[in-house]
C-alpha positions in Angstrom: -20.0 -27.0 1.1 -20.9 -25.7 -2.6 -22.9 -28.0 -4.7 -23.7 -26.1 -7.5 -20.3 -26.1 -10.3 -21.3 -22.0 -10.1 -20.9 -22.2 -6.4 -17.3 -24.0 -6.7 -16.2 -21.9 -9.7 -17.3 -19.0 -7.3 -15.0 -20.5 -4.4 -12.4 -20.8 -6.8 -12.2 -17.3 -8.2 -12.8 -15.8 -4.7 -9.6 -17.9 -3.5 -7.6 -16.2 -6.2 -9.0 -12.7 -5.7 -8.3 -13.0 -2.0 -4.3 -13.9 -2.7 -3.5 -11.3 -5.4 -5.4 -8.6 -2.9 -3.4 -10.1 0.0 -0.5 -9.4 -2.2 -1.4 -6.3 -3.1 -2.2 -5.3 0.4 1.3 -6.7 2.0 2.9 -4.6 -1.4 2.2 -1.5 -0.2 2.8 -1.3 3.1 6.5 -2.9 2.5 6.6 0.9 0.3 5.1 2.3 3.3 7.7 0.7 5.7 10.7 1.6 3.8 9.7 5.1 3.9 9.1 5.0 7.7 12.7 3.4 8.0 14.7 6.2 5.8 12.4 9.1 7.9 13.5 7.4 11.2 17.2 7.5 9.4 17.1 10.5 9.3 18.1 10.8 5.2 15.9 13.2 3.7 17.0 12.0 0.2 16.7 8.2 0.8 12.7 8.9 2.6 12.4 11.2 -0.7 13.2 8.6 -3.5 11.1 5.6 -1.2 7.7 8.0 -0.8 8.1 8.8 -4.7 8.2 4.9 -4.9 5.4 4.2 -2.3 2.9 6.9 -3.9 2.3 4.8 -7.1 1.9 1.9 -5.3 -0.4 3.1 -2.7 -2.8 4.8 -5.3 -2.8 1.8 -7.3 -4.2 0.0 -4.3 -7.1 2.6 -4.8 -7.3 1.7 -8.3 -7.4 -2.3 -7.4 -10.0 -1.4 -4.9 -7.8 -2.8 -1.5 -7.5 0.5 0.6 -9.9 3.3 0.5 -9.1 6.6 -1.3 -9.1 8.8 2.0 -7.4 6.2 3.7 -4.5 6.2 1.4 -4.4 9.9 0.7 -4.2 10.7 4.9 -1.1 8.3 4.8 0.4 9.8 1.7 -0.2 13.3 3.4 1.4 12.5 6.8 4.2 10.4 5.3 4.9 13.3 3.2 4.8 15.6 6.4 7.3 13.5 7.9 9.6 13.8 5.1 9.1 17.4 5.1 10.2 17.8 8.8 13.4 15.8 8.1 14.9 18.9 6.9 13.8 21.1 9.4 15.8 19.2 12.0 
C-alpha cells in the first residue's frame, strides 16, 4: 500500500485516468459497432452517416493516446472498405 501522500495522490489520479480511458475506449467501439451493424444491414446510407460518426471518434482516441495511430487507421480503412462494397452488391 502507498505511504507517501505523493504515492496516494498518484493512486488517485491513476484511478481517474484509468475510468475516463475505459470510457474512451468502450466510446469508440460502440461507433465501431454501429457501423458493423448498418454494413451487415445492408444500408449503404445508414453505414455512411455511422463511419462519418465513428471517424472522429476513433482519431480522437489517437489524440487521447487509447488506441495506436496504425491501429485505428487499418480499422478506419477496412471499415471504409466494407461500406464501399455495400454498393457493389
Amino acid at each position: 500500500m502507498a505511504n507517501t501522500a505523493s504515492a496516494r495522490k498518484r493512486i488517485r489520479q491513476t484511478e481517474r485516468r484509468t475510468a475516463r480511458n475505459k470510457a474512451r475506449v468502450s466510446r469508440m467501439r460502440t461507433f465501431v459497432k454501429q457501423v458493423e451493424e448498418a454494413i451487415s444491414a445492408g444500408d449503404k446510407d445508414a453505414a455512411t452517416a455511422a463511419l462519418r460518426a465513428a471517424q472522429p471518434e476513433m482519431q480522437r482516441a489517437v489524440i487521447k493516446g487509447v488506441a495506436h495511430l496504425n491501429t485505428v487507421s487499418r480499422k478506419i480503412s477496412r471499415l471504409s472498405a466494407r461500406v464501399k462494397a455495400i454498393a457493389a452488391k
